[in-house]
C-alpha positions in Angstrom: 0.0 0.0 0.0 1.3 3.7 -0.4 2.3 5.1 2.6 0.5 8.3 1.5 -2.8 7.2 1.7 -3.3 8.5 5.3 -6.6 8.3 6.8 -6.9 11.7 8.0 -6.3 13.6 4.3 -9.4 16.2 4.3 -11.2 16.0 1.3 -10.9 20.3 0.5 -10.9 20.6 -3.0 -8.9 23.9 -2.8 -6.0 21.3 -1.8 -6.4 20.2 -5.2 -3.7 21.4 -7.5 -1.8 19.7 -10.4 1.4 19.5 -8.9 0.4 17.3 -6.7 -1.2 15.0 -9.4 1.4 12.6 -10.8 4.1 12.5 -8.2 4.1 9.0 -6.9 2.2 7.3 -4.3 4.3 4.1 -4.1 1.9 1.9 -4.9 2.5 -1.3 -4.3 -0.3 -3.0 -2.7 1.0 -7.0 -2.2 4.3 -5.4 -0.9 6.4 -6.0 -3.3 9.1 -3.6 -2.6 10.4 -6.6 0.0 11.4 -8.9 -2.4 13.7 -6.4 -4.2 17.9 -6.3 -3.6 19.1 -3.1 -1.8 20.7 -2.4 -4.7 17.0 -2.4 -6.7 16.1 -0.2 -4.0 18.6 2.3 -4.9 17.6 2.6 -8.5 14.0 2.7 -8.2 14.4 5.3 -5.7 17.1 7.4 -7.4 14.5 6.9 -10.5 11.4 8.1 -8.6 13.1 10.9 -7.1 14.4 12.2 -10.5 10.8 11.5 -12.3 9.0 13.7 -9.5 11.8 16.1 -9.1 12.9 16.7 -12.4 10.9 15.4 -15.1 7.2 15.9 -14.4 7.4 20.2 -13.4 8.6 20.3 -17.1 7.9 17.6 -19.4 4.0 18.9 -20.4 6.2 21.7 -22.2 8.6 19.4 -23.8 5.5 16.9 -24.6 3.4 19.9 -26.4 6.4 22.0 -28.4 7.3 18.4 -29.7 11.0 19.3 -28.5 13.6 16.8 -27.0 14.7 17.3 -23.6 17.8 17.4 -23.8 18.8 18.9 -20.5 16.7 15.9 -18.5 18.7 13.2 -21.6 22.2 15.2 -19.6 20.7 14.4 -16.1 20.0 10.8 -16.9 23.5 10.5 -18.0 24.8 11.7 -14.6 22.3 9.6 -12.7 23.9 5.9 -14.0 20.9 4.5 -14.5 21.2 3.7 -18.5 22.6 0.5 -19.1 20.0 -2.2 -19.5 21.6 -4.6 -17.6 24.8 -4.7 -19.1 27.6 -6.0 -17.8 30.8 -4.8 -18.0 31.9 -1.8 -20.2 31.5 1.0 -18.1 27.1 0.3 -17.5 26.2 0.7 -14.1 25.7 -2.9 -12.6 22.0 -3.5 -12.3 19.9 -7.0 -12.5 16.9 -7.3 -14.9 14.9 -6.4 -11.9 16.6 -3.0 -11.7 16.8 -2.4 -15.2 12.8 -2.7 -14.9 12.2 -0.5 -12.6 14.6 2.4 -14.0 12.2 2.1 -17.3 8.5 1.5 -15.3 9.9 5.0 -12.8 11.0 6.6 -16.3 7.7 5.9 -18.3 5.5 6.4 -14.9 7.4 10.5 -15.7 7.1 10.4 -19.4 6.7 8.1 -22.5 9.2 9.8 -24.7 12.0 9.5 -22.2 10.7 6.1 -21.5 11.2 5.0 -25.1 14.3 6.6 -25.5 16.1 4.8 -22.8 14.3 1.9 -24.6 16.2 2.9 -27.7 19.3 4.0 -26.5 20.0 0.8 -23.7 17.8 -1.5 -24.7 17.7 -1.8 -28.8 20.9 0.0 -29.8 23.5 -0.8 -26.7 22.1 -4.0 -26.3 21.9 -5.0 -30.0 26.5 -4.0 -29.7 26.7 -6.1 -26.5 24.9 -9.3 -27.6 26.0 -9.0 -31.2 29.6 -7.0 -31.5 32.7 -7.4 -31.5 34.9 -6.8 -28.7 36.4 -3.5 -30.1 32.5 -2.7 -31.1 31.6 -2.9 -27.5 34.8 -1.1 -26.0 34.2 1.7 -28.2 30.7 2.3 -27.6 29.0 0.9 -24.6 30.8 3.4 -22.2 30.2 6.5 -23.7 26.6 5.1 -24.7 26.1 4.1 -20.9 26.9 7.7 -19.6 24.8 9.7 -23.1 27.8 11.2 -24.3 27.3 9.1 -27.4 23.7 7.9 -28.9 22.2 5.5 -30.5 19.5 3.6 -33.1 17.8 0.6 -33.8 17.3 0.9 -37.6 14.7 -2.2 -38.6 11.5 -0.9 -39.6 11.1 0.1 -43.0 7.9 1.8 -44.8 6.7 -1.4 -46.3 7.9 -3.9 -43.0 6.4 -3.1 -40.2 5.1 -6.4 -38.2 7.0 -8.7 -41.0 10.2 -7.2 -40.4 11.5 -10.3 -41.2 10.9 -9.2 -45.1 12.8 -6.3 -44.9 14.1 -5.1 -48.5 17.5 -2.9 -47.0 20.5 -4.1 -49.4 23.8 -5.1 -47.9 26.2 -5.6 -50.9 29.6 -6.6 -50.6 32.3 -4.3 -51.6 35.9 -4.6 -51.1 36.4 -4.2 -47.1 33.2 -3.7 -46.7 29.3 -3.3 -47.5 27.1 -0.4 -49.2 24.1 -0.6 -47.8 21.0 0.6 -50.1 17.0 1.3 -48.4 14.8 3.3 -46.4 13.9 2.7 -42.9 10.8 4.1 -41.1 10.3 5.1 -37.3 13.9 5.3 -36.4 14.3 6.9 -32.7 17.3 8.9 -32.2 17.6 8.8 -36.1 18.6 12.0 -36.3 20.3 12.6 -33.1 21.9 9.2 -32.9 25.5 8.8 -33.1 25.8 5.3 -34.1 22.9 3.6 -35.7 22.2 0.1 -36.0 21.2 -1.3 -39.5 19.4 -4.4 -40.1 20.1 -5.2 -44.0 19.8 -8.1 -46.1 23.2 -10.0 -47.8 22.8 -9.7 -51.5 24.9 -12.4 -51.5 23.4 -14.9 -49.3 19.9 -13.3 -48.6 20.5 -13.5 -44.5 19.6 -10.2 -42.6 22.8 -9.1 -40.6 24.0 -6.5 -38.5 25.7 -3.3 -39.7 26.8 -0.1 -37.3 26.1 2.9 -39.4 27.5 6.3 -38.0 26.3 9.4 -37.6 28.6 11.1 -40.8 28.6 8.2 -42.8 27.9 9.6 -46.7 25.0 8.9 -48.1 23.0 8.4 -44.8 20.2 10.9 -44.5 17.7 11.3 -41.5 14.7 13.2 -41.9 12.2 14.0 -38.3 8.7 12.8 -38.9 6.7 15.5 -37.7 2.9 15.9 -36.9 3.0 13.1 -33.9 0.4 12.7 -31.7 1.9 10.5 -29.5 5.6 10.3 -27.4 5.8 13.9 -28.8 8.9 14.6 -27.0 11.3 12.0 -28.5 12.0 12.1 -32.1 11.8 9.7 -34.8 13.4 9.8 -38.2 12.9 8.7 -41.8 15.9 7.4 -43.0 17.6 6.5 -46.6 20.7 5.1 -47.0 22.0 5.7 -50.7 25.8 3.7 -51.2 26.6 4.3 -47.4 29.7 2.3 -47.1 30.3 0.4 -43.5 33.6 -1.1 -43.0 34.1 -4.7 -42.3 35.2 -3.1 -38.5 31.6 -2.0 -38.4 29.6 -5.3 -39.2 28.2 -7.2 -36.0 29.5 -9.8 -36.2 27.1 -11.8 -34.3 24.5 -10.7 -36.1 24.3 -13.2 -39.0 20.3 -14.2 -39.6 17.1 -12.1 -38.4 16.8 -14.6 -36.1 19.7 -12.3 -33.7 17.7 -9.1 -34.2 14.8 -10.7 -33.1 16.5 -12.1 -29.5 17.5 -8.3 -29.2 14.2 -7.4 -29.7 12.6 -10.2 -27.1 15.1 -9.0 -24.6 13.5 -5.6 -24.8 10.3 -6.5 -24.7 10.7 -6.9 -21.1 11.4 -3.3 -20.8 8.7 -2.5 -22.8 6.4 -4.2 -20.2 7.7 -2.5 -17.6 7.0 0.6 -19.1 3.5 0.2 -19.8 3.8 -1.0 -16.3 5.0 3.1 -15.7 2.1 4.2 -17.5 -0.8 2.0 -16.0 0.6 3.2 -12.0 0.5 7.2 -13.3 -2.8 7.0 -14.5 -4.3 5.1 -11.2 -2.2 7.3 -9.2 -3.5 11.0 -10.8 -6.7 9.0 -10.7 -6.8 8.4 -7.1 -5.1 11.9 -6.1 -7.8 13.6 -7.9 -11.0 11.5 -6.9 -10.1 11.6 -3.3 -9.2 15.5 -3.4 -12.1 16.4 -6.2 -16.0 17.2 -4.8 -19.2 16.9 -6.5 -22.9 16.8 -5.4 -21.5 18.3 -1.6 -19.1 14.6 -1.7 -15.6 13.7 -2.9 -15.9 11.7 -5.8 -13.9 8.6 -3.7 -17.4 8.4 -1.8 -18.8 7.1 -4.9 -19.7 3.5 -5.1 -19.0 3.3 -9.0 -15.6 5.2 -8.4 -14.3 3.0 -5.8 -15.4 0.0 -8.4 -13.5 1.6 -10.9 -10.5 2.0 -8.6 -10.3 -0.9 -7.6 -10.1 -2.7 -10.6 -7.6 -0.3 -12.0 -5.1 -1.3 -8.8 -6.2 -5.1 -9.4 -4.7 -4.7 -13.4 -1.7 -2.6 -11.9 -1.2 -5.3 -9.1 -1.4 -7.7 -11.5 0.7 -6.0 -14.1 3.5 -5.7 -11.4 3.7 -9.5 -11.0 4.3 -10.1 -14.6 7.5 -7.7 -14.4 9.2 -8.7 -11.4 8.6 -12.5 -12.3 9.9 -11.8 -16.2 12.7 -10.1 -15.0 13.7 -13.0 -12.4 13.6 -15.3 -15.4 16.3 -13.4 -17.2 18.3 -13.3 -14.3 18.3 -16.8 -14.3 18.9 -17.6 -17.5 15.3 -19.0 -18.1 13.5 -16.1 -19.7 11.4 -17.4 -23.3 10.9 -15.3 -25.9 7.4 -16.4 -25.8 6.9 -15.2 -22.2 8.5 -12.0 -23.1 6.1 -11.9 -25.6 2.9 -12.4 -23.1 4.5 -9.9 -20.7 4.8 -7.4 -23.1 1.1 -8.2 -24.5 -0.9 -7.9 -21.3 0.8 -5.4 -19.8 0.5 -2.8 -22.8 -3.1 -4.2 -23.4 -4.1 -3.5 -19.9 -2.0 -0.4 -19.3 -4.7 1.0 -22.4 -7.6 0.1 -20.1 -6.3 1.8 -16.8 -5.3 4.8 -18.6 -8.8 5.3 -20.3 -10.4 4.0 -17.1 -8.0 7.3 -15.1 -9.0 9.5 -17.9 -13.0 9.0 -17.2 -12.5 9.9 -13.7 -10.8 12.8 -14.2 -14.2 14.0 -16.8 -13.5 17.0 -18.7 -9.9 17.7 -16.7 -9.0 14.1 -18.1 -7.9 15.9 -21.6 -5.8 18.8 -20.3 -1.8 18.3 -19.6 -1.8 19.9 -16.7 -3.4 16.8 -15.1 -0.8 14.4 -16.6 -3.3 11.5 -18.2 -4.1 12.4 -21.7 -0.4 12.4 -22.4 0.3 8.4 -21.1 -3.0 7.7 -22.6 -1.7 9.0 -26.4 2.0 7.6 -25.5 0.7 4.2 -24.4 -0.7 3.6 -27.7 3.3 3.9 -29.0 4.5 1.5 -27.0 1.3 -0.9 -27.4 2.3 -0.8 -31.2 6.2 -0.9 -30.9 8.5 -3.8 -30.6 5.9 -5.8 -31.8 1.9 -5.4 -31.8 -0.6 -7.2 -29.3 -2.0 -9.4 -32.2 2.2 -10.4 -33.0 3.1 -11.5 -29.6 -0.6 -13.6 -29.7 0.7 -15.0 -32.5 4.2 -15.7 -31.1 2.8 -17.1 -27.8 -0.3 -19.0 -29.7 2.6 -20.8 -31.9 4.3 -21.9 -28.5 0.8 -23.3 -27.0 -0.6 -24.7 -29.9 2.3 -26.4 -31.5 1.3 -24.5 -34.6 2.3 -21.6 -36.6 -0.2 -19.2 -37.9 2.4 -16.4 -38.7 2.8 -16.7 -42.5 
C-alpha cells in the first residue's frame, strides 16, 4: 500500500492542485518492494526521485512544443541508471529487476523518455553487446552508458512493419566492406543518434545481418517525422541510406540471420512491459489523487460506489501488471526467460495499461484531456509503445505458436 494514503487527508478541494497530481504514491499493494535487492532499492528510488523532481514540473512543455529534452537526456547521464543490464563496459551494474524499474519510474514520468532509454540501452546498446565485437563494444558501450554518445535501432522500414523479417534494405559486398541501399521508417534517435544500427539483407546470401552505421557516414540521411500525436517529446526519423559504405570493423558480427535481431528485440520486450507498467501506476495514481481530493454533489468523488469499483479494478490490473515484471525479470536473471513469455508480458501489460489509462481518464471528466493533469499524455504515449516492438496481435501470435504447437504467422 502507499504510505501516502493517510486516513486523516481532508477532502478540501482547494488542496487540489496539479502538482500534486502525478508524483508517486508508491503503490505497491501485495508489498512487493520486500522482495527487491538493496541495490534495486537504490535505482527505483534514485529513478522516482528524478521522475518527481525533475521530469514531471517540465515535461508537459517538452511533450506539447514536440522538442527533445535534452537537458533531462544530460541528467539521466549523470544519474547511471542507462545500461539495460549490461555487464561490463562501463554500464552501471543493475539486475533485470533493476533495469525494470529504471524504465516502469521513467515511463510512470514520461513516454518519450521512457522509449528513449528503450532505444538507446535497450535496442541500440544491447543489440552492440549481444552481437559485436569486442572492439564494437569497447568503443561504444561506455560513452553510450553515460549519453555522451547515442544511438539507433534501424529495422523498420515503410513497407515492414510487423514482418520485419521481409525487410528489403540491401547489404552488398564491396571490397572491405558493405554499401548498404533502403529506407527505414520510425527510427528513434535517427537524427540525433551517433551510431545507428542497421538491419540489411546479404545480396549475396539473402540472410539479414547487422551493420553499425555512424552518424557522418555519406550517403545516410535522417529526416524527423513530424505531426505526432503521441511520445511527442522524443524524435523519430525517416531514414535513406544511398551507397553508405560500413567497413568490415563496423559489421556485427554476431549478427548473422534475423533470427539475432529478433533475441535483441525479445530482450527488450521486457522493458517494454515495464513501461506500460510506468504508464498503468501514473494514471491510477493522478486517478486516485484527484477522486479523493475532487467534490461533487457536496461529496468527494472517492465516496462514490461506482468510483471505488472503478479503482479498484484499475489497482487489481496494476497489481497484477507488477507481478508479470518482477517475475519476467527474475527469469532473465536466471537464464530462463522465453521469448514467448516475453512476448505475453509485453502483451498484457501494454493491453491492460490501455484500459487503466482510459479508465483514469474517465474519472478525471473534462480535466482528463488537459496536460496539466498528466493523463491524456500516457493515454496518447501508451498507444506507441502498445504498437512498438511488436503489436498485441504479433506476440498472440508468437505465444499462440508456442501453446498450440502450430504456426499461424505466415
Amino acid at each position: 500500500m502507499s504510505d501516502t494514503m493517510l486516513a486523516d487527508e481532508t477532502y478540501d478541494e482547494t488542496t487540489l492542485t496539479t502538482t500534486d497530481i502525478g508524483k508517486s504514491l508508491g503503490t505497491d499493494y501485495f508489498g512487493l518492494r520486500d522482495e527487491l535487492t538493496d541495490a534495486e532499492q537504490v535505482y527505483l528510488d534514485r529513478t522516482r526521485e528524478f521522475v518527481d523532481t525533475e521530469v514531471l514540473p517540465v515535461i508537459n512543455g517538452y511533450w506539447e512544443r514536440a522538442e527533445f529534452p535534452w537537458a533531462l537526456v544530460k541528467k539521466m547521464g549523470a544519474l547511471g541508471i542507462v545500461g539495460d543490464g549490461i555487464v561490463g563496459y562501463g554500464c552501471p551494474p543493475m539486475s533485470s529487476v533493476a533495469a525494470g524499474l529504471i524504465n516502469m519510474e521513467l515511463n510512470r514520468g514520461d513516454g518519450s523518455l521512457g522509449t528513449f532509454q528503450a532505444v538507446q540501452a535497450g535496442l541500440a546498446m544491447r543489440s552492440i553487446w549481444m552481437l559485436g565485437s569486442e572492439e564494437q563494444k569497447q568503443r561504444w558501450l561506455p560513452a553510450m552508458a553515460t549519453l555522451d554518445k547515442l544511438g539507433a535501432f534501424a529495422l523498420t522500414e515503410p513497407e515492414h512493419g510487423s514482418d520485419a523479417v521481409a525487410l528489403e534494405t540491401a547489404a552488398t559486398r564491396d571490397g572491405e566492406g558493405y554499401r548498404l541501399n533502403g529506407k527505414k521508417r520510425w527510427i528513434g534517435n535517427g537524427t540525433i543518434a551517433d551510431v545507428i544500427v542497421v538491419w540489411a539483407r546479404d545480396t549475396l546470401d539473402g540472410k539479414v545481418k547487422g551493420f553499425l552505421v555512424e552518424k557522418d557516414a555519406p550517403g545516410y540521411d535522417a529526416r524527423l517525422i513530424e505531426g505526432k500525436g503521441s511520445v511527442r517529446a522524443v524524435w523519430q526519423a525517416d531514414l535513406t541510406l544511398t551507397d553508405v559504405f560500413v567497413p568490415d570493423a563496423n559489421v556485427l558480427p554476431g549478427a548473422r540471420t534475423f533470427k539475432d535481431a529478433a533475441r535483441v528485440l525479445a530482450s527488450t520486450r521486457i522493458a517494454v512491459a515495464w513501461g506500460a507498467l510506468g504508464h498503468a501506476v501514473a494514471a491510477y495514481e493522478a486517478a486516485l489523487s484527484y477522486t479523493r481530493r475532487r467534490r461533487q454533489f457536496g461529496k468527494p468523488l472517492v465516496s462514490f460506489q461506482m468510483v471505488q469499483d472503478q479503482l479498484v479494478k484499475m489497482l487489481a490490473e496494476v497489481t497484477a501488471m507488477q507481478l508479470y515484471c518482477l517475475r519476467v525479470s527474475r527469469l532473465e536473471e536466471q537464464g530462463k526467460l522465453t521469448d514467448t513469455i516475453a512476448a505475453l508480458a509485453k502483451m498484457n501489460n501494454t493491453l491492460k495499461a490501455r484500459q487503466v489509462i482510459a479508465e483514469a481518464r474517465d474519472l478525471l471528466g473534462g480535466n482528463g484531456i488537459l496536460l496539466d493533469y498528466h493523463v491524456i499524455r500516457h493515454m496518447t504515449d501508451i498507444e506507441s509503445i502498445y504498437t512498438y516492438e511488436g503489436t498485441e496481435h504479433i506476440q498472440t501470435l508468437i505465444v499462440g505458436r508456442d501453446i498450440t504447437g502450430v504456426s499461424a504467422i505466415s
